[in-house]
PQR file of N, CA, C, O and H, with PARSE charges and radii, in Angstrom:
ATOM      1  N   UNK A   1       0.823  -1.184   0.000 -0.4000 1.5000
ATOM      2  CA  UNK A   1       0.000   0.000   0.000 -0.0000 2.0000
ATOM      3  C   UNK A   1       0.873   1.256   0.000  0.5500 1.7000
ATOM      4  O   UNK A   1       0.575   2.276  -0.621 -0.5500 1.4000
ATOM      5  N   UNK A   2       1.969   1.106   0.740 -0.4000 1.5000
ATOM      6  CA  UNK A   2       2.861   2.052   0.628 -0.0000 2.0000
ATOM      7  C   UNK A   2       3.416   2.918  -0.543  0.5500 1.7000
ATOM      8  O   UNK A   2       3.229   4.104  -0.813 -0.5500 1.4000
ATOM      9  H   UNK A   2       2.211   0.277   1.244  0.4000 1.0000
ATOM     10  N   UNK A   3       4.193   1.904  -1.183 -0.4000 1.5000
ATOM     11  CA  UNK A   3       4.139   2.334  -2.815 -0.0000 2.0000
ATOM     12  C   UNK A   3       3.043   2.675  -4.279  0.5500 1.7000
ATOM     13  O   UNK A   3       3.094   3.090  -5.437 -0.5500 1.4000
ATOM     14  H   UNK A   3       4.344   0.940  -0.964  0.4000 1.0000
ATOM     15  N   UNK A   4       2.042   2.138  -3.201 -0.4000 1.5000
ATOM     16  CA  UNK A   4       1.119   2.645  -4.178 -0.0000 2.0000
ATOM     17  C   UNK A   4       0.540   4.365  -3.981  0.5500 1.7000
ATOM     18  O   UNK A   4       0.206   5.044  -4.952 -0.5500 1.4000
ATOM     19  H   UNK A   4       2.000   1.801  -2.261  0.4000 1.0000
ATOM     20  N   UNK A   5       0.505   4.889  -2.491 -0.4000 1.5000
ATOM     21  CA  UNK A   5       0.718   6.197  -2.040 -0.0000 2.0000
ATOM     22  C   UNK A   5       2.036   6.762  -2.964  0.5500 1.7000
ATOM     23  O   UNK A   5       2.033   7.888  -3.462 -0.5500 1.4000
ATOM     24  H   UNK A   5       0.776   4.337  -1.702  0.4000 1.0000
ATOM     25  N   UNK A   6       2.769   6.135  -3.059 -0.4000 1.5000
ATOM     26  CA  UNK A   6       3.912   6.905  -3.173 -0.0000 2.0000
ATOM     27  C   UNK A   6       3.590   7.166  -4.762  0.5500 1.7000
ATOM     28  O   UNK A   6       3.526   8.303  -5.229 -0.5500 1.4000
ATOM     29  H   UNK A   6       2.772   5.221  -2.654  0.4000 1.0000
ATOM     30  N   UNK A   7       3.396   5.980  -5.530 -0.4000 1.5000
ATOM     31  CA  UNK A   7       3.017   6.333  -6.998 -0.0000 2.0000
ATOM     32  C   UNK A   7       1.957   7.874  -7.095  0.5500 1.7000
ATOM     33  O   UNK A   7       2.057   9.005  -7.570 -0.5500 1.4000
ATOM     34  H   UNK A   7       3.447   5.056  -5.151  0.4000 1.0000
ATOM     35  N   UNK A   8       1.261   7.316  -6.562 -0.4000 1.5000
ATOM     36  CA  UNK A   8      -0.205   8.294  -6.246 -0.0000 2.0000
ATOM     37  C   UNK A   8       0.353   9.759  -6.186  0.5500 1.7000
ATOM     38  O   UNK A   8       0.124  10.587  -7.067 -0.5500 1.4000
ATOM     39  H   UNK A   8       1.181   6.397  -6.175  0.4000 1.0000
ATOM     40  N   UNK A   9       1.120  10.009  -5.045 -0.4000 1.5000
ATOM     41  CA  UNK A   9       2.046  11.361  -4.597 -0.0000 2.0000
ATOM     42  C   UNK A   9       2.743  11.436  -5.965  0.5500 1.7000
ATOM     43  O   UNK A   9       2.535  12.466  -6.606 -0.5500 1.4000
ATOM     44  H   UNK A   9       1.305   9.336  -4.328  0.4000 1.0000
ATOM     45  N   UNK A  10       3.343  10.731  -6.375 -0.4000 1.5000
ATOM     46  CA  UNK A  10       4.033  11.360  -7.777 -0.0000 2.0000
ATOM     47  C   UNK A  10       3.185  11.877  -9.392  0.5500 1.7000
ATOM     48  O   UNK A  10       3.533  12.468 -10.414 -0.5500 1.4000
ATOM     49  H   UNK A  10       3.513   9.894  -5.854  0.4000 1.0000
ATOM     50  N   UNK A  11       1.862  11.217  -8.835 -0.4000 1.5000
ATOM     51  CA  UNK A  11       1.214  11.695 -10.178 -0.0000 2.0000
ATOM     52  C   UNK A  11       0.088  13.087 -10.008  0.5500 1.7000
ATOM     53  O   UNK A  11      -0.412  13.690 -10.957 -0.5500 1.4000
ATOM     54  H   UNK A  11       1.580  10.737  -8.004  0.4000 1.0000
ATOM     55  N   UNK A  12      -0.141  13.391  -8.519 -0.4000 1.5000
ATOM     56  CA  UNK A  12      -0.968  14.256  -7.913 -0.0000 2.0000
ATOM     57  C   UNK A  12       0.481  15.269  -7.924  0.5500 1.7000
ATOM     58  O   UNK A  12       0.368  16.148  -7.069 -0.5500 1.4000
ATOM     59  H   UNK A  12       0.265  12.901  -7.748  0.4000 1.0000
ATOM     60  N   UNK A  13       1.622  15.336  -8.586 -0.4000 1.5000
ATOM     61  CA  UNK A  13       2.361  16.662  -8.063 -0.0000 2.0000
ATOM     62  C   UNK A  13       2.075  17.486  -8.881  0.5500 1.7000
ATOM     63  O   UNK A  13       3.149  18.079  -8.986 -0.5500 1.4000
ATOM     64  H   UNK A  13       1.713  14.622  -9.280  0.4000 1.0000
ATOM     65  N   UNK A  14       1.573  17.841  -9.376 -0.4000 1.5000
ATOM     66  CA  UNK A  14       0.695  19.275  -9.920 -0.0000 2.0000
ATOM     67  C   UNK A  14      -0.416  19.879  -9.650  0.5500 1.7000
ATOM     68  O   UNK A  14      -0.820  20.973 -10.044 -0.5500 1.4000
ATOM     69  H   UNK A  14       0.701  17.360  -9.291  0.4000 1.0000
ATOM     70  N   UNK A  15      -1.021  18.910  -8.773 -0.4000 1.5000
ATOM     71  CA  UNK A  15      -2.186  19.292  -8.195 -0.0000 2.0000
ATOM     72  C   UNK A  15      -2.019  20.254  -7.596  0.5500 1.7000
ATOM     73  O   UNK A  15      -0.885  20.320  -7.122 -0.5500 1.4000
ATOM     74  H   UNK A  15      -0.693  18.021  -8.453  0.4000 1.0000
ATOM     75  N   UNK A  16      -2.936  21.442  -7.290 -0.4000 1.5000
ATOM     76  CA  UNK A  16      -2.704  22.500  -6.517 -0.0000 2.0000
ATOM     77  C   UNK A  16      -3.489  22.753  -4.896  0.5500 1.7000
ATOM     78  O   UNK A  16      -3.475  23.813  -4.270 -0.5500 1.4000
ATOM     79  H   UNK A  16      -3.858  21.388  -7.675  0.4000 1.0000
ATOM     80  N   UNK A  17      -4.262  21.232  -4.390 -0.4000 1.5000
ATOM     81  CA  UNK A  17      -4.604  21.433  -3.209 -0.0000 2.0000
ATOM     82  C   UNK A  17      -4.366  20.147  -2.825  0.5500 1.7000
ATOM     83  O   UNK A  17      -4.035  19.318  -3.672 -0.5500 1.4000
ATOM     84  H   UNK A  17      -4.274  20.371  -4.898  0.4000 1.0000
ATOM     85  N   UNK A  18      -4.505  19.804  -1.480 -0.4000 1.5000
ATOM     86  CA  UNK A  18      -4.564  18.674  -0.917 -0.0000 2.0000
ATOM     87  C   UNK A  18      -5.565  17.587  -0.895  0.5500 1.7000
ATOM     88  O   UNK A  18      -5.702  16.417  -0.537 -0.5500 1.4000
ATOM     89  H   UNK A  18      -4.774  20.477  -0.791  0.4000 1.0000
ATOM     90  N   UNK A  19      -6.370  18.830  -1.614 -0.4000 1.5000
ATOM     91  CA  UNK A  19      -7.692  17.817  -0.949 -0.0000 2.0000
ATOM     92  C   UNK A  19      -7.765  16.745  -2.734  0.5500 1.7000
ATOM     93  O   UNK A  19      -8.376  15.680  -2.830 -0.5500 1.4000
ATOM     94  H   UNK A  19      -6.259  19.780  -1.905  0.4000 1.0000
ATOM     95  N   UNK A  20      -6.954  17.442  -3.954 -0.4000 1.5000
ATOM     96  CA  UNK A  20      -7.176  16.729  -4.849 -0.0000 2.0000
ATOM     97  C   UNK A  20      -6.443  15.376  -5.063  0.5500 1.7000
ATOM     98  O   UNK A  20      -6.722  14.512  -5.895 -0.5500 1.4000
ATOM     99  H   UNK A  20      -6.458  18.307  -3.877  0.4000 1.0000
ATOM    100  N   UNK A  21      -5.278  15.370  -3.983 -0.4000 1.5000
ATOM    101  CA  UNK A  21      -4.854  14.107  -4.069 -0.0000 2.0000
ATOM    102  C   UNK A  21      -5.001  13.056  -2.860  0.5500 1.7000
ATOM    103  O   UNK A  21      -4.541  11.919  -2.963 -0.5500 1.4000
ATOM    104  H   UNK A  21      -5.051  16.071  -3.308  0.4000 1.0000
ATOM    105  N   UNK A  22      -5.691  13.518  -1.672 -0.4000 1.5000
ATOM    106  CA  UNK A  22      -6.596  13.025  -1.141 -0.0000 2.0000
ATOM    107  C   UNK A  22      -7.763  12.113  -1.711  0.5500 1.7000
ATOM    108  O   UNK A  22      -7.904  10.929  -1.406 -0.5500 1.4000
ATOM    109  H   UNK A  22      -6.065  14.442  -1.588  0.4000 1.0000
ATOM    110  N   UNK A  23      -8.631  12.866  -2.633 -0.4000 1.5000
ATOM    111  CA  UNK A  23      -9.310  12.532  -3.434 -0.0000 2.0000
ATOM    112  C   UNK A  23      -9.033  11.565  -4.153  0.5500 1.7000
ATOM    113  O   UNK A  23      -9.700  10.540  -4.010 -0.5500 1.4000
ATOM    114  H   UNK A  23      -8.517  13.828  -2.880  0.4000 1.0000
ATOM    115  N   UNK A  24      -7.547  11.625  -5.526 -0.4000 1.5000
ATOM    116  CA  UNK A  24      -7.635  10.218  -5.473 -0.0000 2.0000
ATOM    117  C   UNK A  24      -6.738   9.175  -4.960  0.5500 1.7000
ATOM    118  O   UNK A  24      -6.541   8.044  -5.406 -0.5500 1.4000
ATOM    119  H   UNK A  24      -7.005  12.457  -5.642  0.4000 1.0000
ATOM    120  N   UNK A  25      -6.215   9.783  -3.911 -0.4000 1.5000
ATOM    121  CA  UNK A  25      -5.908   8.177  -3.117 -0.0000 2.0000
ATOM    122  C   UNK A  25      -7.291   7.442  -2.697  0.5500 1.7000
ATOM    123  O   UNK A  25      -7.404   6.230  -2.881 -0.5500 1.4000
ATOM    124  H   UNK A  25      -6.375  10.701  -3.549  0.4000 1.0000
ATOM    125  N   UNK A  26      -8.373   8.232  -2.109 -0.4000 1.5000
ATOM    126  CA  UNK A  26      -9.704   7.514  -1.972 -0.0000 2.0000
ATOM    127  C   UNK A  26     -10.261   6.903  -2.747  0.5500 1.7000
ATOM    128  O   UNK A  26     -11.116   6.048  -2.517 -0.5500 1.4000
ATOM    129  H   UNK A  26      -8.281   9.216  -1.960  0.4000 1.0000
ATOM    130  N   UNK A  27      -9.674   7.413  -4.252 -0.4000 1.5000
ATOM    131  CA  UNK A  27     -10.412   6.345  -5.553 -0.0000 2.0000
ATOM    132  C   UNK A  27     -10.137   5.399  -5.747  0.5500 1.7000
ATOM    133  O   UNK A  27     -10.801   4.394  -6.003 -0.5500 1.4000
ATOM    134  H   UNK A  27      -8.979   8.107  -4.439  0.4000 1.0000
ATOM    135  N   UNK A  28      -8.539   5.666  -5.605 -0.4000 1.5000
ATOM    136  CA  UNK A  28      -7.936   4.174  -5.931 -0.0000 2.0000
ATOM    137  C   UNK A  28      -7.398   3.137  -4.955  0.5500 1.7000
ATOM    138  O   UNK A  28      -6.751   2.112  -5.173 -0.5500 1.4000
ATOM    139  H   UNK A  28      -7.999   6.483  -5.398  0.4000 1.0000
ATOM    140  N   UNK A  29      -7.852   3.695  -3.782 -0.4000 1.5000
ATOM    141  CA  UNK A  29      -6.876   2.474  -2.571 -0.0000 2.0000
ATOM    142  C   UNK A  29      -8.586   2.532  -1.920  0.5500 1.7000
ATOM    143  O   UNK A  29      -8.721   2.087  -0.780 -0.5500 1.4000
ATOM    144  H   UNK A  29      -8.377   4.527  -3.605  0.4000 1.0000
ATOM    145  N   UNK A  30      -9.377   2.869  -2.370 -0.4000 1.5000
ATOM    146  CA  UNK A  30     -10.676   3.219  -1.612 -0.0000 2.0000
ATOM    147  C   UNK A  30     -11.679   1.482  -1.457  0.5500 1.7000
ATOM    148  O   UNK A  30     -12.304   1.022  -0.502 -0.5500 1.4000
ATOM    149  H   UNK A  30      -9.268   3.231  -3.296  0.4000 1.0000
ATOM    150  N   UNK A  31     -11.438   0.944  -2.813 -0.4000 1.5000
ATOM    151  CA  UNK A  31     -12.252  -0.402  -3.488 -0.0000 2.0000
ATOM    152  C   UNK A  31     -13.671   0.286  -4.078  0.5500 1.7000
ATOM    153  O   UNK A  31     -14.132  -0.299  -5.058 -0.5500 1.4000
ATOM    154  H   UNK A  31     -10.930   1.318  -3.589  0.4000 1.0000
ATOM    155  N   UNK A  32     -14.129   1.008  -3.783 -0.4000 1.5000
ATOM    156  CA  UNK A  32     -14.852   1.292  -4.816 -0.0000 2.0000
ATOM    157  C   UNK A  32     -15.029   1.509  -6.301  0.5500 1.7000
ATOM    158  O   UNK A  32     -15.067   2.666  -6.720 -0.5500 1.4000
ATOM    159  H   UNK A  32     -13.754   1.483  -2.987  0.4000 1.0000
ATOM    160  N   UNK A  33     -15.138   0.510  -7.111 -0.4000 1.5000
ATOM    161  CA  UNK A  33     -15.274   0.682  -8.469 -0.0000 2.0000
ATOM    162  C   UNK A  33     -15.963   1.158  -9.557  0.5500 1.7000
ATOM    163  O   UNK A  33     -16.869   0.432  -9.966 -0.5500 1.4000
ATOM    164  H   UNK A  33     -15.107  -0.430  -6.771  0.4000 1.0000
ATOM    165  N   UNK A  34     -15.774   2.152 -10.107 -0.4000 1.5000
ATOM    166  CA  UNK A  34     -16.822   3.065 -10.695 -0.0000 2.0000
ATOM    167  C   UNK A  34     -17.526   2.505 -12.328  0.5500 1.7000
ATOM    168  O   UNK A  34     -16.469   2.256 -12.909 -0.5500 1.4000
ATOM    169  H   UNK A  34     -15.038   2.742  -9.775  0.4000 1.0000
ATOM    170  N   UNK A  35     -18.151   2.322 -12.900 -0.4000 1.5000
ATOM    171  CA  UNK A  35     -18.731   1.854 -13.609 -0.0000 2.0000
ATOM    172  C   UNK A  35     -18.671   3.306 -14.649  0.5500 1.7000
ATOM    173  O   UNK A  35     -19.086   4.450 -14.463 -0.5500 1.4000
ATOM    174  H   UNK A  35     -19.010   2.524 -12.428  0.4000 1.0000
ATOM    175  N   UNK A  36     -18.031   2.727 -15.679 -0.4000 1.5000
ATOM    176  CA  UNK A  36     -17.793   4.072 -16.702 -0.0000 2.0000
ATOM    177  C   UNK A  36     -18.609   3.869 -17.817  0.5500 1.7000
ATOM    178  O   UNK A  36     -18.538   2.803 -18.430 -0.5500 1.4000
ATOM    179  H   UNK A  36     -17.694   1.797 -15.830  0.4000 1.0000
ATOM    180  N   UNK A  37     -19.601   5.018 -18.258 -0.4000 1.5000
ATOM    181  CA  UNK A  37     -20.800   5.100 -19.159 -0.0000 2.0000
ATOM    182  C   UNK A  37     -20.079   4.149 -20.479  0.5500 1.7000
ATOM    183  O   UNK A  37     -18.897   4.158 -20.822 -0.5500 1.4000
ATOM    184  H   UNK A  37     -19.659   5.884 -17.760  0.4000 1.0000
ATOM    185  N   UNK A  38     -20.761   3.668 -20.834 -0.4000 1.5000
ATOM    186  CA  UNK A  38     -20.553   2.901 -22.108 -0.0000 2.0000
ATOM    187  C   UNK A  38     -20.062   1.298 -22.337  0.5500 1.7000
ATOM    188  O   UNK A  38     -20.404   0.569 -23.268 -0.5500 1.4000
ATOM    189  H   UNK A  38     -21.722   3.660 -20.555  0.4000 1.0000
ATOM    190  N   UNK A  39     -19.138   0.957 -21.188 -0.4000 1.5000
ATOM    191  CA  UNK A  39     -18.274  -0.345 -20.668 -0.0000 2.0000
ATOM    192  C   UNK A  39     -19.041  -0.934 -19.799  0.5500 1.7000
ATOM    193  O   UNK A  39     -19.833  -0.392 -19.029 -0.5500 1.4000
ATOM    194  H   UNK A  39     -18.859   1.549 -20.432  0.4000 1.0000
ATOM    195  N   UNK A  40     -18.698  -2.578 -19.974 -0.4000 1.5000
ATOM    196  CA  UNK A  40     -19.780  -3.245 -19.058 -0.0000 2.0000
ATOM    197  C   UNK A  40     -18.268  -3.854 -18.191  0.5500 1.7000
ATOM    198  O   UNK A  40     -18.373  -4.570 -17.195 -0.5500 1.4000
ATOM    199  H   UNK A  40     -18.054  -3.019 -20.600  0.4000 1.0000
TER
END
């Protein structure tokens, strides 16, 4: 899990608040899987 934060932190470094890479560490270490319009 560690390195996967750490990936996460390296792709959120342009982000300009906290709360956006907050955000998606919650997406992706969260288990919730989002169902994208068109793909089953």
């Amino acid at each position: 899990m560690n390195t996967k934060i750490r990936l996460i932190t390296r792709i959120a470094f342009g982000f300009t608040s906290q709360d956006a890479l907050i955000a998606l560490a919650m997406l992706s270490l969260g288990g919730h899987k989002t169902v994208l319009p068109g793909r089953i």
